[in-house]
C-alpha positions in Angstrom: 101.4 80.8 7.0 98.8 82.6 9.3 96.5 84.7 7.2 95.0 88.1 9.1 91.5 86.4 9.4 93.6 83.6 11.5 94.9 86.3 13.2 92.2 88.2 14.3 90.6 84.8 15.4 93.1 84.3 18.0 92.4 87.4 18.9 89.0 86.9 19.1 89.8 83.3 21.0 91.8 85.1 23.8 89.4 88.0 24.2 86.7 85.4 25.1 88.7 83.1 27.2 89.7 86.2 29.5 86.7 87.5 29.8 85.1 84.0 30.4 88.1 83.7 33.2 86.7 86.9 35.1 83.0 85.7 35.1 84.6 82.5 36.6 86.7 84.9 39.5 83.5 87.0 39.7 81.6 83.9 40.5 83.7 82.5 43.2 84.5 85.7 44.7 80.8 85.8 45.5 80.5 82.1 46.2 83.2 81.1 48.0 83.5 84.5 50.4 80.2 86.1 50.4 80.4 89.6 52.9 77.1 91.8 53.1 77.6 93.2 50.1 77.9 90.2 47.9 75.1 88.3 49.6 72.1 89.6 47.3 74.6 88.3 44.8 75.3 85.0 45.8 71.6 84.0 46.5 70.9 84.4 43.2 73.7 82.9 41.9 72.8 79.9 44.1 69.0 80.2 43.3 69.4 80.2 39.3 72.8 77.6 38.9 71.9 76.7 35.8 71.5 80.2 34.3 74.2 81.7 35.7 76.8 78.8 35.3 75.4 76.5 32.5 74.5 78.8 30.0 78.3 80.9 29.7 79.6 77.9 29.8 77.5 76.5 27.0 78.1 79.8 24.9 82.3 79.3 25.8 81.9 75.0 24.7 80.2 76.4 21.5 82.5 79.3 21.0 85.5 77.1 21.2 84.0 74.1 19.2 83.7 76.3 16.5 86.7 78.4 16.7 88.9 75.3 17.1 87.4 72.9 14.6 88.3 74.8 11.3 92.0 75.5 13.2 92.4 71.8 13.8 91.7 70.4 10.3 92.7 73.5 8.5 89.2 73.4 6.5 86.5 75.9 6.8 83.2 74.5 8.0 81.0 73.1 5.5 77.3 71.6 6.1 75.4 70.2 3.7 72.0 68.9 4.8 69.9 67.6 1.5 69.8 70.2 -1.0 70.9 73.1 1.0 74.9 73.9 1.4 76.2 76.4 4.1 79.4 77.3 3.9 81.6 80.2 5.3 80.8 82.3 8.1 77.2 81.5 8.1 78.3 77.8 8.4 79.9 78.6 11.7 77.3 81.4 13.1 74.7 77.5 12.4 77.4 75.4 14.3 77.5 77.7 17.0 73.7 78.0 17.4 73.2 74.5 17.1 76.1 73.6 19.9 74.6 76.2 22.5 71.1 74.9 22.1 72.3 71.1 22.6 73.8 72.3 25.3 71.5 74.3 26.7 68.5 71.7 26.2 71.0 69.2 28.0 71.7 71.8 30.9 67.6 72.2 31.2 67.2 68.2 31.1 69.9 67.7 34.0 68.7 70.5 36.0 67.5 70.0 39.8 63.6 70.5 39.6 63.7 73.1 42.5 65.5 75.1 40.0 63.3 74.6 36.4 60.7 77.2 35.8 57.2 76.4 37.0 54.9 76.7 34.5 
C-alpha cells in the first residue's frame, strides 16, 4: 500500500525526469542544428561540456540513486558512521550530496584539460 509521501515522491521522480528530458532536447536542439540564433549558445555549450552536460547529469544520477534506493528495498536510508546516526530525510539530503560530489570530482578528473579552469 502506497502511502502519500510515496506518492508525492513519484511525483517528485517524474517532475525531474521531464524536466531533465527538456534540458536534454534543449541541448541538442542547439548542438545538433545550430542557426544564428543558437550559435552564441552552442559555443558555450561546446566550450564548457563538462558544466553544461556533467554536472545535470550528476544532479539527475544522484537524484535517482536516492529516490530509487529506499523504493527498491522498501527501507528508509540509514547511515551510521561511528557514533553519529542519520536517519530520515536528512539521511537522503547526505546521500545525495555525497553522490553529486563523487560525481562531480569524477567528471573534473575525466575532463579534457582544454576545458579545466586555469588557475
Amino acid at each position: 500500500m502506497k502511502t502519500v509521501l510515496d506518492c508525492v515522491t513519484i511525483v517528485l521522480l517524474f517532475a525531474f525526469i521531464l524536466s531533465s528530458v527538456a534540458y536534454i532536447v534543449f541541448l541538442a536542439v542547439h548542438l545538433l542544428r545550430p542557426s544564428k540564433w543558437s550559435s552564441a549558445v552552442t559555443k558555450a555549450i561546446i566550450a564548457n561540456g563538462p558544466s553544461t552536460l556533467g554536472l545535470p547529469f550528476a544532479a539527475l544520477g544522484s537524484f535517482t540513486l536516492v529516490v530509487a534506493l529506499p523504493l527498491a528495498s522498501d527501507k528508509p536510508l540509514k547511515f551510521e558512521v561511528g557514533g553519529l546516526t542519520v536517519d530520515g530525510p536528512s539521511s537522503q539530503i547526505l546521500f545525495w550530496i555525497l553522490a553529486f560530489l563523487a560525481i562531480s570530482v569524477a567528471i573534473r578528473l575525466v575532463a579534457p584539460p582544454s576545458t579545466k579552469p586555469t588557475e
